[in-house]
N, C-alpha and C positions, 0 to 999 in steps of 0.2 A: 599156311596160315590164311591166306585169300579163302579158297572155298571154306575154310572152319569160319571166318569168318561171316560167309553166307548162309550156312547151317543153320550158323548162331539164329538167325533170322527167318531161314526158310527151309526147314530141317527135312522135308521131304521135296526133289527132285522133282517129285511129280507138278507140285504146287509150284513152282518156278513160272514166273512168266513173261514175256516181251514186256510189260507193264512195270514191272516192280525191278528188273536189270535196269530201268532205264531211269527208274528215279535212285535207284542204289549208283550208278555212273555219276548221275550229279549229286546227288552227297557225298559220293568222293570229291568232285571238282570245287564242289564249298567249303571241304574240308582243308583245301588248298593244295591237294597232291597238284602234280604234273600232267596234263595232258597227253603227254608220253608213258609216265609209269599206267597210268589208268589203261591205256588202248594196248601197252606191249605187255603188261605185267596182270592186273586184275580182269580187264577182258577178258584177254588171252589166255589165261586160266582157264576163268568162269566157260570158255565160249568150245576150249578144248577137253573138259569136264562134260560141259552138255554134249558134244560131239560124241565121249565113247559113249553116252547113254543112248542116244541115238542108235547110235553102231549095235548094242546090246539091247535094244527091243525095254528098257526101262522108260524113255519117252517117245513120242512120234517127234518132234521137230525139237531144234535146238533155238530155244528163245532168245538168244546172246546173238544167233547169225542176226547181221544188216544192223546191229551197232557198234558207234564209232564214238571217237573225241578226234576232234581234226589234230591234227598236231604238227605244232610249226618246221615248214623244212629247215635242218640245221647248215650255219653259215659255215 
């Protein structure tokens, strides 16, 4: 559901970019998910997603690498 979700929005891989992952990260955080679901769950998707593409010659670099949500260590 996460990458259908990005689809929804940016249906071609190609067109993906460091830019618009980073304002879709904070429309999550306004949306009031977790700093944790976003970094372990919708990243980490989106960022393992771009990775096989990468792998697979479909894009040159994965735009999702070097973003983050800090996310608070648990007590």
């Amino acid at each position: 559901p996460i990458i259908a979700e990005v689809a929804n929005e940016v249906p071609d891989i190609r067109d993906l970019t460091d830019h618009w992952c980073i304002a879709w990260k904070d429309r999550l955080l306004s949306r009031g998910l977790s700093a944790r679901s976003i970094q372990f769950g919708y990243l980490a998707a989106l960022r393992s997603t771009c990775a096989w593409a990468v792998t697979n010659k479909r894009i040159v670099t994965n735009p999702v690498d070097g973003i983050a949500v800090k996310v608070p260590k648990a007590k």
